[in-house]
N, C-alpha and C positions, 0 to 999 in steps of 0.2 A: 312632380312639379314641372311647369311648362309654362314658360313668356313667350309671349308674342310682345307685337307692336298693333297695336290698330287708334286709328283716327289721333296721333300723336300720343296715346298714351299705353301704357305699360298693363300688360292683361295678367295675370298668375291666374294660371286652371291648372287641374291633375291633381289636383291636394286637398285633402280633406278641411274644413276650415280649423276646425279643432288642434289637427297633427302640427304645423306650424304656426298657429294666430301670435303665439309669443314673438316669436321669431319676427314676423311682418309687422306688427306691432310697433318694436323698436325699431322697425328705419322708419318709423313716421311716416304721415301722410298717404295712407293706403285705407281704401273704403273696401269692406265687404258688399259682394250683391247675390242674394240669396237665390233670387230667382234665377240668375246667371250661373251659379255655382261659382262665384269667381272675383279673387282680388283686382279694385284700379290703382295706378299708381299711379303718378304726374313723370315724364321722363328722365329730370333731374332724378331723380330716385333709382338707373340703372345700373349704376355700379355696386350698390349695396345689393340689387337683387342677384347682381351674378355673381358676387362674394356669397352668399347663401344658395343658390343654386349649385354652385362647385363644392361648395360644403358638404350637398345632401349627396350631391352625387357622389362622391368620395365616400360617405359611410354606404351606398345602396349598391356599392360595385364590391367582392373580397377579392381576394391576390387571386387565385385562382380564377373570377369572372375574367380579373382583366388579362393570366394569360391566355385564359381558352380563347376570347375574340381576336386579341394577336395571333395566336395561332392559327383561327380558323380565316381570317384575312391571308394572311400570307400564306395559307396555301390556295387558299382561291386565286391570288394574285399569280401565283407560279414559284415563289422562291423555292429555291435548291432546302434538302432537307438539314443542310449543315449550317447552311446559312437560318434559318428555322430554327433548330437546334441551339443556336448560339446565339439568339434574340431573344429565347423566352430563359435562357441561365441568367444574361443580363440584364431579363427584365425582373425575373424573381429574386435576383439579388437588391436590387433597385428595391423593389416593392417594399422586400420586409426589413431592409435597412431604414428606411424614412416610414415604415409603419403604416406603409400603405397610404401614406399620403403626397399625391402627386401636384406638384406645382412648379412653376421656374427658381422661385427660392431652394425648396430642395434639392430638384435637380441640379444648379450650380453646386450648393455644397455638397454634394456627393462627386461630383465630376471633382471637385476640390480634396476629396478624400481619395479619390484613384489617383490622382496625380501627384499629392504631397503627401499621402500616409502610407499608401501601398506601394504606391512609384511604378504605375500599372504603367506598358510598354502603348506606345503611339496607336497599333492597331487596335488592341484591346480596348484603350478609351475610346476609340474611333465608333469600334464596336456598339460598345454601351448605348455612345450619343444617339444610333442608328434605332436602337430599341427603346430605348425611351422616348426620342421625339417619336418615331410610330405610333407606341401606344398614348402619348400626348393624344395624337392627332386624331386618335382612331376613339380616345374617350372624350376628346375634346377640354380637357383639365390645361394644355397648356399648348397655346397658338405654334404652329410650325412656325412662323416669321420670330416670333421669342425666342429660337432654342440658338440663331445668333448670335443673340445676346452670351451666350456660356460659352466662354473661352474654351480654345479644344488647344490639347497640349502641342507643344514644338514636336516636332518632324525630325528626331535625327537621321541624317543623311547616311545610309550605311555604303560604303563600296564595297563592290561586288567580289568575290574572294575567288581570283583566280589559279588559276595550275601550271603550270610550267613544263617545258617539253620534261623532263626529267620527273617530274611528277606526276603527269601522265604516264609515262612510259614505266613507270614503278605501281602505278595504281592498274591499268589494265595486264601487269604480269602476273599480278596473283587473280583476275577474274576467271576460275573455270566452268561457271556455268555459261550456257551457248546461249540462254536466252535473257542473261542481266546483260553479259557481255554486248549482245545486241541491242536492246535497250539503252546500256549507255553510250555505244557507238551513233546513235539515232542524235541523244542530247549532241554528244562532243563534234560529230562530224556535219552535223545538217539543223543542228542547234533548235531541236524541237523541246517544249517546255515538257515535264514529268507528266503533266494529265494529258499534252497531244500525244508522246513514247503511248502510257497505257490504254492512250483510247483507238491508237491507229487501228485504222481495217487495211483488209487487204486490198479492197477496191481503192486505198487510198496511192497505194502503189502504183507504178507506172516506170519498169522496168523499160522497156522501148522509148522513152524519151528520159529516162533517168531523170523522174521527178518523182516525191513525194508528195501531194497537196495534205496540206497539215492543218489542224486545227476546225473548231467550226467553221470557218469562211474557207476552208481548204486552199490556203495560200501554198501555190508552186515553192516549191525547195529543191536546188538541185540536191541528185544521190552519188556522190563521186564513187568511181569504182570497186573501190573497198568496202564501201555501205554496198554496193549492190551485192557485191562477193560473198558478204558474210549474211545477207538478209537470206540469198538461197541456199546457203550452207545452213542456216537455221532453219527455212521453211523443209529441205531435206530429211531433217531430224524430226520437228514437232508436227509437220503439218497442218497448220493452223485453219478454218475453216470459215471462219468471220472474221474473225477479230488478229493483229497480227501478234497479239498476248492472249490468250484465251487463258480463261481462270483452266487451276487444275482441275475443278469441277465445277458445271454447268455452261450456258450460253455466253454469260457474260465475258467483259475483259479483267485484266489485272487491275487491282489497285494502284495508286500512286504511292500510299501508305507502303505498300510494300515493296516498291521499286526503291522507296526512298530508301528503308531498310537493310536493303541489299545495297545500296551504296555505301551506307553507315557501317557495315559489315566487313565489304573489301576495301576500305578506307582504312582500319583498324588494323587489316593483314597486310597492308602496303604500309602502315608506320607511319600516315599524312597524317596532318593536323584538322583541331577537330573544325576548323573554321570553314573549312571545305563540304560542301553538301552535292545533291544533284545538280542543283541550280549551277555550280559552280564549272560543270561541264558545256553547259549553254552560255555562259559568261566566258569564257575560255574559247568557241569558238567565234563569239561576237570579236571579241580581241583579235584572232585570225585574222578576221575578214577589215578589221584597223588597220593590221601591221600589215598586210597585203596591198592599201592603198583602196580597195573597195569603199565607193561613193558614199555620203553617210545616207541619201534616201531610198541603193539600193539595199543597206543593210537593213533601215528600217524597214522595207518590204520582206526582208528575208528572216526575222524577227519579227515579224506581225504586230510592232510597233504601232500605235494609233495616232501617239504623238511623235514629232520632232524629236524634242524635248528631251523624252527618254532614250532614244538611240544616242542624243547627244552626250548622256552622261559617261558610255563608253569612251568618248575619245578622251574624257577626263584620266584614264587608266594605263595610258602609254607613257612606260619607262621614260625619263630624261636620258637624254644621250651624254 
């Protein structure tokens, strides 16, 4: 089935006359023309025809059409496989919970059942909304400017969970591997996130002016002389040959998953609590460079900060005196 517009009036071709005449019938005012192969309609009559055109479309697509085109879009387009990965769980849960039938009614109350039945967490729903307006948009069943319309849950504000010299200094005394050790001296002393630590290379390095360039835009980090100390005390042992983490087998670098692990690990042997993660060593040195008196736009620079805004929420973390 297929509308157009022409000469002010409403065309339906692509459909057999037989398969829907019921259908067209009952919104009135529509002529058959034979030799056209093709219903007229007066324009008044538009919104009845795209309530039935969403209709058909909706039974002529199953779960599976609509996540293989998600699918095959988004990797056309470039997304990451994790982000992929967690559009089409969110889109197949979506689908077969409303029965495969996609519309903004539904969508709200679904968004209404993540947030008041299941008590689904901010990113989560955040998530969903991201995979169902896509595949709205990509089957055309519900207008991107509509998916505004559906409230997206409150934002709790989480502060960041930082360490204390005593806490540090109890967490890196049980680390005896040479290359988490490093790893997390990377987060704690020059405050690079767990996916820059796992992806640095060696060319990222820059012993002679004691910099790191970090991240994809390789933002300058100074490396104070204990990061320098212990990075050759590491390269001495491992040797690394690309990457400044090489997996224990093949080309590639470490995971983030498993750096995170090993902090979850010597966290456990140090006796810290469990609200502490990797993150919390990158948070830990942003505070540093607070209680140090360091400018808030160079710390954003040194934080790879995009916004203000968020470097700002550091100085919300400084103890009352």
């Amino acid at each position: 089935m297929k509308v157009t517009l022409e000469d002010y009036k409403l065309v339906v071709t692509e459909c057999e006359p037989d398969d829907i005449k019921a259908e067209l019938l009952a919104i009135g005012d529509g002529t058959w023309h034979e030799e056209g192969g093709q219903w007229i309609f007066p324009m008044d009559r538009f919104d009845d025809l795209r309530t039935l055109y969403m209709a058909r479309l909706r039974k002529s697509m199953s779960i599976e059409d609509h996540l293989k085109a998600l699918t095959t879009h988004m990797v056309a387009k470039g997304y990451s496989k994790s982000t992929i990965k967690s559009y089409h769980s969110h889109l197949k849960k979506y689908l077969l919970a409303v029965d495969n039938y996609t519309s903004l009614e539904t969508f709200d109350a679904y968004m209404g059942y993540l947030v008041d039945k299941v008590q689904a967490t901010y990113s989560y729903c955040n998530q969903a909304i991201g995979a169902i307006k896509l595949h709205g948009a990509l089957s055309g069943l519900i207008h991107p400017r509509d998916v505004n319309q559906v409230p997206r849950p409150v934002k709790h504000v989480v502060r960041p969970s930082l360490m204390n010299e005593e806490q540090v200094e109890k967490f890196f005394s049980v680390v005896t591997n040479e290359r988490h050790k490093t790893a997390f001296m990377l987060a704690y002393l020059s405050g690079l996130k767990v996916s820059e630590v796992a992806s640095l290379k060696l060319e990222d390095l820059d012993e002679a002016r004691m910099l790191i360039y970090a991240g994809p835009d390789r933002r300058p980090v100074p490396m104070d002389k204990k990061m320098l100390s212990q990075l050759a005390y590491y390269r001495s042992i491992f040797r690394p040959h690309t990457y400044v983490f090489q997996q224990d087998h093949g080309q590639g670098h470490i995971t983030t998953r498993s750096l995170q692990k090993a902090f979850v690990s010597n966290r456990r042997r140090a006796g810290l609590g469990e609200e502490l993660t990797f993150h919390s060593l990158r948070h830990t040195y942003a505070m540093n460079l607070v209680e140090r008196g360091t400018g808030l736009d160079r710390i954003r620079e040194l934080l790879g900060h995009t916004f203000k805004q968020t470097t700002e929420h550091y100085l919300g973390l400084i103890p009352e005196q």
